[in-house]
N, C-alpha and C positions, 0 to 999 in steps of 0.2 A: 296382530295388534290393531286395535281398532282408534286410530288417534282423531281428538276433534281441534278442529285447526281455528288457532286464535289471532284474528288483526287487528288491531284498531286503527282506523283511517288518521291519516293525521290530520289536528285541525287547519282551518286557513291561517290563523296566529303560529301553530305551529311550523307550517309548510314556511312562512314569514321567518321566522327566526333560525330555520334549517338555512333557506339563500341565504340568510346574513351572517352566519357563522360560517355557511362554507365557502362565501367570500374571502371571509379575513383567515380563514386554514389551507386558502385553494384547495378544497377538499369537495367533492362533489354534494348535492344538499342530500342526497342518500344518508351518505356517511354523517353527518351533521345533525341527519336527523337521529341516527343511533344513538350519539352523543347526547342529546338533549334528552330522550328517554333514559339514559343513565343519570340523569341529573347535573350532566357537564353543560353550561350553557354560554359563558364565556371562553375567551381565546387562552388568557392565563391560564383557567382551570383545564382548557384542554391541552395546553402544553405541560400543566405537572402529571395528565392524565398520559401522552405520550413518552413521556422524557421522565418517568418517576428520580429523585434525586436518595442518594444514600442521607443526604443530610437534612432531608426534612424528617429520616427516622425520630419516631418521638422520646425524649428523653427518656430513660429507664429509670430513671429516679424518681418519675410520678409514678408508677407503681408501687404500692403500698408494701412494707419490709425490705426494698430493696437496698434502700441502706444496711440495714440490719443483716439480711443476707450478706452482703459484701464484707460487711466489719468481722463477720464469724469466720468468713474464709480468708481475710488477710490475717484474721489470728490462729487459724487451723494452719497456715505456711509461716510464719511467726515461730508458733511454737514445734514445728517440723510434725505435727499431729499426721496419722492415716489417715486419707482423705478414699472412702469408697462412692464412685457414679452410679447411682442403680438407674435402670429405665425398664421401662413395659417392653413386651416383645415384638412390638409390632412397626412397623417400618417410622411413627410419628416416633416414640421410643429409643428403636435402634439407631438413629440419625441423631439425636438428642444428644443421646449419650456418648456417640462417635464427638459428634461438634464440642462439647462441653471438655471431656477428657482429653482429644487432639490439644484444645487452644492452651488447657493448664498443663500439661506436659511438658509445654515449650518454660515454663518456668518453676516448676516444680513437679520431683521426680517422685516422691512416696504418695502416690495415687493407685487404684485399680481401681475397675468395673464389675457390674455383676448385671448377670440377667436373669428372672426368673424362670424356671420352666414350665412354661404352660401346664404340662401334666403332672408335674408331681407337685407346683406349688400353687400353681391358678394364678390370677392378675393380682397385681398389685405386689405391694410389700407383704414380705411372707416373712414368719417366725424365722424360719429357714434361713432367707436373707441374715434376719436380724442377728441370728447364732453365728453365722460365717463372719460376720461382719467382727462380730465381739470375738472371735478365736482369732482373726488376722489383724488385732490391734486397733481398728476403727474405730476415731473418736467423732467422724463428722463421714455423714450421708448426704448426698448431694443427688435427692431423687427425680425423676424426672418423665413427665406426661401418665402422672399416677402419684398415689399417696392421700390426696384429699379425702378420700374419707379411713383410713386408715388410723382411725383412732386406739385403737386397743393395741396395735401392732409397734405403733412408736411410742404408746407411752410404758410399754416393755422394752423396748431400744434405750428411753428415757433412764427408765431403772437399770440398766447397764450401764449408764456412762455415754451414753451414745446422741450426738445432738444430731438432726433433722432439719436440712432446706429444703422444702418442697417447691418445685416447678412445675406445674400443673393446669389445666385448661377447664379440665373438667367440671361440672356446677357442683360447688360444695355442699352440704348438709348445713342443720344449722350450728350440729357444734363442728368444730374441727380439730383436728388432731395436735396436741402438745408438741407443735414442733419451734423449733428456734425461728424462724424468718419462715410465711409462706407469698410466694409468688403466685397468685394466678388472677387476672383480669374479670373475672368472672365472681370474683369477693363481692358479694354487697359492699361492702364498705370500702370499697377500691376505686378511688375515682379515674383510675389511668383513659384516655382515652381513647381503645380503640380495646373491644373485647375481643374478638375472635381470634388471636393468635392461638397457634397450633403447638403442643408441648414442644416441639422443637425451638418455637419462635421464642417461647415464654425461657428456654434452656438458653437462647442467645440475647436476649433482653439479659440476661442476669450476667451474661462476659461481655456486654457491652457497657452494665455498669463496673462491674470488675476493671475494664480496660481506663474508662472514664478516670476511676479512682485511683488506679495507679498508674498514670501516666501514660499508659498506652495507646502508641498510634493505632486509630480504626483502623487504618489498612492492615494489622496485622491477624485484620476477624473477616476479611473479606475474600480469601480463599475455603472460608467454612458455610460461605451465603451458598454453596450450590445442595449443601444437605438442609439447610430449612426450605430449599423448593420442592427436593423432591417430598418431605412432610408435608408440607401445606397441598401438594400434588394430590397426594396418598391418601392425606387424613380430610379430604375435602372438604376444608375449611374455606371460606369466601378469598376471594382472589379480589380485593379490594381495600383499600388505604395503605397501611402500614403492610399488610400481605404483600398488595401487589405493587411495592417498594421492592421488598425481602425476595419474591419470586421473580421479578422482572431483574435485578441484581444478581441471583442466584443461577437464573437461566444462560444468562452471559458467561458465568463463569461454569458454567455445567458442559456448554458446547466451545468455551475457548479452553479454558485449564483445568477440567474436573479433578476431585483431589483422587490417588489412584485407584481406591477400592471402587469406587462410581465409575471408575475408566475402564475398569475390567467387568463391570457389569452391563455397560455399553458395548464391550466387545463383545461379550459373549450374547447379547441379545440382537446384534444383527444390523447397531444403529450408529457404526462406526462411518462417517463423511456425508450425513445429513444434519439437519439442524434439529435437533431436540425440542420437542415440545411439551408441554403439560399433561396433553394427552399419553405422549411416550411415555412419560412416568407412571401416570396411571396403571397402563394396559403393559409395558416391560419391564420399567425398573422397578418399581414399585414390588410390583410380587414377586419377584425375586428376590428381593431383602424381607419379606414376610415369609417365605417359603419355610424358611430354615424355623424360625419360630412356630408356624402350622406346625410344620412335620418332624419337628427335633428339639430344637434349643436356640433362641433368637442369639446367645450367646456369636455362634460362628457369623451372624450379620455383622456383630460388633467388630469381631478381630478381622473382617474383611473391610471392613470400612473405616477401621486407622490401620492398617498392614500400608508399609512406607512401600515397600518392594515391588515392583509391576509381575513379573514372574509366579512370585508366592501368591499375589492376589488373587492373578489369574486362575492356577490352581483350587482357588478359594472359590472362586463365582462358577467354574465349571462345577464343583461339586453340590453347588448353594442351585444352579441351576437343574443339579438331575433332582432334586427336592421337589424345585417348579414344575418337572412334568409328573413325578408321583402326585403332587397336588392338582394339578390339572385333571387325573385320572379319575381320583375320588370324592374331588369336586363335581366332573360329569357326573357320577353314578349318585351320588348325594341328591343333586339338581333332578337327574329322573326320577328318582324314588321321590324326591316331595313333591313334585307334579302331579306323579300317578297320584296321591293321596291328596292332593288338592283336588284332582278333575274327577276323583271315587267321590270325594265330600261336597257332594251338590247341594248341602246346605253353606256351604264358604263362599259358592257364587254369589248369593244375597247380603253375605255377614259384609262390612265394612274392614276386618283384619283378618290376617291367617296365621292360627299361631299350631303350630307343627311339633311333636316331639317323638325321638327315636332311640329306643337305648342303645344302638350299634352306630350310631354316627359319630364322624370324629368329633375330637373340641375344637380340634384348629380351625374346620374349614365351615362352622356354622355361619359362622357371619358373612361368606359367600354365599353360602346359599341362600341367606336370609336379603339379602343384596339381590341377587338373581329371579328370586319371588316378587321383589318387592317391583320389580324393572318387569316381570312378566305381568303381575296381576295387578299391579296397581294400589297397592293394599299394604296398609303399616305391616310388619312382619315378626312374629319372633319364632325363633328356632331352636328346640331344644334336646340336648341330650343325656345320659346318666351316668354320673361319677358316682359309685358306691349307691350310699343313700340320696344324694344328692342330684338337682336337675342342676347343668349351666346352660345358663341360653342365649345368643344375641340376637338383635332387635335393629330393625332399621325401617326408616319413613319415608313418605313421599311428600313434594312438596308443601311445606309450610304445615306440616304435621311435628307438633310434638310429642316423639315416642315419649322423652324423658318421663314429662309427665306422669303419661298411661300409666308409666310403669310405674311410677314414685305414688300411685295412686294406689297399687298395691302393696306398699311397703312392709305392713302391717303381717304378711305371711312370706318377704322377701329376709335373704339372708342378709343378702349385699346387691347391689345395685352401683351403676355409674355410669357418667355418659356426655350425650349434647342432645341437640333437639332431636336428629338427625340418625344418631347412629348409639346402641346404648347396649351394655352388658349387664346379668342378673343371675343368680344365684337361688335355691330355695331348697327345702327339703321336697324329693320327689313327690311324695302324697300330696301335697301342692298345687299338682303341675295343672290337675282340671278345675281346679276353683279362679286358680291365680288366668287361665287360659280366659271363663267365663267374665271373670270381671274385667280384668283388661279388654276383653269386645263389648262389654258396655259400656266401660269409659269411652273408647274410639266412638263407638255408633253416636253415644250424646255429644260428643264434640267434633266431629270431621266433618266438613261442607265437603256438600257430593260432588263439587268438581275437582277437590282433593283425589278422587278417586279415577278421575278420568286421566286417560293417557292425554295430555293436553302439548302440543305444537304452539309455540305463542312466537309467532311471525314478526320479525324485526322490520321487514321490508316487501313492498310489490317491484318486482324488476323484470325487465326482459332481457332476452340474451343480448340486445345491440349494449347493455349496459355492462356488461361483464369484459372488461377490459384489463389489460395490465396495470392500469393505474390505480382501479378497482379493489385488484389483487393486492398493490403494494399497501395501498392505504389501510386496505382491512387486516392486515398482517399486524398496526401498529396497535390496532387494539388486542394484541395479544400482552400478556396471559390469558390466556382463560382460565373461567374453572364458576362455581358457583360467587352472584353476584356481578359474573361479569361475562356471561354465557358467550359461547359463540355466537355470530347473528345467526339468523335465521332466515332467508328469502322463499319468496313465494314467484313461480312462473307461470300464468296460468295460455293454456289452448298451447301445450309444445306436440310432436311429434315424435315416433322414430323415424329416423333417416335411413333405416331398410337393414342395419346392421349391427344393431341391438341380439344381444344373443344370451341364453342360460349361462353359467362359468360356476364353477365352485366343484371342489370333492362332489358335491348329494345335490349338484345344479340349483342347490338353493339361494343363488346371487343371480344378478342380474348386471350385463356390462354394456352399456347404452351410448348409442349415438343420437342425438336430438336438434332437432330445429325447432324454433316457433318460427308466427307469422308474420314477425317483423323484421328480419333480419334474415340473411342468407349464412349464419354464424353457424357451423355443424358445434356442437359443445357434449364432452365426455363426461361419463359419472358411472356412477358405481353404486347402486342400489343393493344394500344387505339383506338374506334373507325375505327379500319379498319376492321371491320367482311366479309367488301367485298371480303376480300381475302379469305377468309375462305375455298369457294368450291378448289381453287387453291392447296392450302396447304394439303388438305385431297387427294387430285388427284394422291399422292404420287410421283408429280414430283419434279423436285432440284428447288427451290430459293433463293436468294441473298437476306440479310438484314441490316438497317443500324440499330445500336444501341448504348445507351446506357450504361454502367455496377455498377448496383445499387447492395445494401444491398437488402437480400428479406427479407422483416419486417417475415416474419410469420416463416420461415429457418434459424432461425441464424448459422451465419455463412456461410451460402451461397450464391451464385449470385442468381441475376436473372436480365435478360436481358429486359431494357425497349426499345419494338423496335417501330423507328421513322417512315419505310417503308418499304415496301416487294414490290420485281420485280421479276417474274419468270425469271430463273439463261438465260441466253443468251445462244444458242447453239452452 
């Protein structure tokens, strides 16, 4: 991958205001300067940005129906009505509807769950659903990270008897669905202030007004903050305001008191007596509560992730885990097979998108692939495969790209659609699939600025190694979470060396395990370059190069850094 590396120098006003802030944070002007590119520029703002408080959470009750939602579920427990949680299958979903079901359980028992199955009923609210619901008595749905466009589906629940809360994220249509109370931030006509919460988030917005309205101490919603992190983790929703409250809150309680099904899926992923981070979620826990959903029925993520029992859990995540490495399997061979057909289709190197379809691919695991595409070539992506008559596809973007759009630009030969800017699902009749392909890449081509398309490095910081110090380390740890919005930094070192004992390492020696000096310092400094072993001969040539990196924990060194580097360019002369 060929990345082009972005700094902007800071100005003298800037570099001014870095000293002054890092005076009153004792914080070095580095760091200060991070800060202020975030838009934190005072001492206040950067202590609600270090210390986020539970109780700046924004009221739930500026959210538009959330009275109304509350009023229908203290009359659904009122009149002892069936109360059924539906959620999506997917890890924002399954976490939802664990958080949602765990907290009313504690005071009311004629509740159940339901998930749908990706293959026989597809996303969302399914007829299916709606018939199970009406044979086990269900007078209220309680749906959750889905539903908004589901018009036709609840106003046949409607006709049943059947009322409808939706909790939801997704960009709604312009009509919406006849449901009793909808929650989702993303309503035009919702003045709530902070849009991007994650169907988990918008699932605990609605028991924190629950809790509000009947008395309920917060604290008794604060052993459930560690499932809207790993959501907000998962569903890569921006790590910033009211998020990164909800995940900075949730990560505490994830690495002190996880509740047990999250505790058996840390065991079983190998990250038992370290500290947990955002990225852990991403890359371990996360797909493992998605697994089951890919490759089965998201159902088993739910009964593992409110299973009281440490034992039974256990049992539960080792099996939710062998899912994970079948998915891993046909994930690789997915990811090859659309390569090879990307690097055959030497007219896709010119096109601005790649849109792929295969009738032998699974449904579960498109949106990895289309993920995977989108991280190799740079390029919006959708990915499609064939149910019956039927193509499903998912779609995902690169910075500051709105797939939704593209695709809502097609509507007109779409079945169903839903989504975010970011990351979107679609539906069509197969004959479809080449027209619906051609117009979607002319929509992209008229609207994507070409540095959208560049693998781009946007550099937080120039530092040398005498700067890389413990204090360094602690301080930059405080700007965690991460996640989008609130990136890791990014440093740049330029004219470093090997120290003579940099060496290949990996199964296929495609990593790179380095010992480095620069010129100013006598500091030897560790790191771990992935799949770049191309540089290898470079590095050993004992000439200077330039690196951008990372500054992680090195799990095996405690207490030390080590450097995870993103690129190496021989230093410029």
């Amino acid at each position: 991958m060929h990345f082009k590396w972005n700094y902007q120098t800071p100005t003298p006003d800037e570099r001014q205001a870095a000293d002054e802030l890092g005076e009153k944070l004792n914080m070095s002007p580095t760091l200060a300067q991070l800060l202020i590119r975030r838009g934190i520029t005072t001492e206040s703002a950067a202590k609600r940005f270090f210390r986020p408080q539970l109780a700046d959470l924004i009221n739930p009750f500026l959210m538009k129906d959330m009275d109304v939602a509350v009023d229908r579920l203290n009359d659904a427990m009122g009149r002892k009505e069936r109360i059924l949680v539906y959620g999506d299958y997917d890890v924002d979903g399954c976490t939802a509807v664990a958080l949602v079901y765990k907290f009313l359980q504690q005071f009311y028992s004629n509740i159940g769950y339901y998930i749908p199955d990706r293959y026989d009923e597809g996303y969302g609210v399914s007829k299916k659903g709606i018939d199970y619901a009406k044979e086990t008595g269900v007078k209220l749905i309680i749906i959750l990270d889905c539903g908004i466009k589901a018009v036709e589906e609840i106003t046949y629940a409607k006709s049943l008897g059947i009322d409808f809360i939706i909790c939801d994220h997704h960009v709604p249509d312009e009509v919406m669905p006849p449901a009793v109370a909808i929650l989702n931030p993303k309503r035009p006509d919702d003045s709530y202030p902070f849009k991007h919460l994650c169907g988990c988030g918008v699932g605990f917005k609605f028991m924190q007004g629950f809790a509000k309205n009947n008395d309920i101490a917060f604290s008794r919603l604060i052993p459930l903050l560690d499932f809207c992190t790993v959501a907000i983790a998962a569903d890569i929703v921006p790590v910033m305001d009211e998020n990164r409250i909800l995940a900075f809150h949730g990560l505490k309680q994830l690495n002190q008191n996880p509740s047990i099904g999250l505790k058996s899926i840390i065991d079983i992923c190998g990250l038992n007596g370290r500290e947990i981070s955002m990225s852990d979620i991403v890359f371990k826990i996360g797909p493992r509560i998605n697994a089951s959903g890919r490759m089965e029925n998201g159902r088993e993520s739910v009964d593992l992730l409110v299973e009281r029992e440490f034992p039974v859990a256990l049992r539960m995540a080792t099996h939710i885990n062998e899912y994970n490495e079948q998915r891993k399997d046909i994930d690789k061979q997915m990811t090859e097979e659309a390569n090879q057909i990307v690097s055959r289709l030497e007219s896709q190197r010119h096109r601005s998108s790649i849109v792929l379809y295969d009738e032998n691919w699974k449904k579960g695991v498109i949106g990895i692939v289309a993920s995977r595409l989108t991280e190799i070539y740079f390029r919006p992506t959708v990915v499609l495969t064939r149910d019956g008559d039927m193509a499903t596809g998912s779609a995902r973007s690169v910075t500051g790209f709105d797939v939704y759009s593209a695709i809502k630009s097609c509507r007109d030969i779409l079945i169903n659609f839903g989504g975010h800017t970011y990351a979107a699902g679609l539906t069509m009749k197969w004959e479809h699939v080449k027209e619906f392909r051609d117009r979607f890449q002319k929509f992209v081509e008229e609207h994507i600025e070409p540095e959208q398309t560049e693998a781009t490095l946007n550099i937080d910081a120039m530092i040398d190694f005498k700067d890389i110090n413990k204090r360094l380390h602690t301080d930059l740890k405080r700007f965690a979470p991460f996640g989008p919005g609130n990136s890791k930094p990014l440093f740049c070192t330029c004219g470093v060396y090997d120290y003579g004992t940099s060496k290949v390492v990996g199964r296929e020696q495609e990593h790179i395990k380095l010992e480095l000096v620069d010129s100013k310092s006598s500091n030897v400094v560790n790191g771990i370059a992935f799949g770049q072993s191309a540089s290898a001969r470079y590095i050993k040539s004992k000439r200077s190069f330039d690196i951008v990196y990372t500054i992680e924990d090195n799990v095996f060194k405690h207490n030390q850094v080590q450097l995870q580097i993103e690129d190496i360019r021989p230093e410029k002369e």
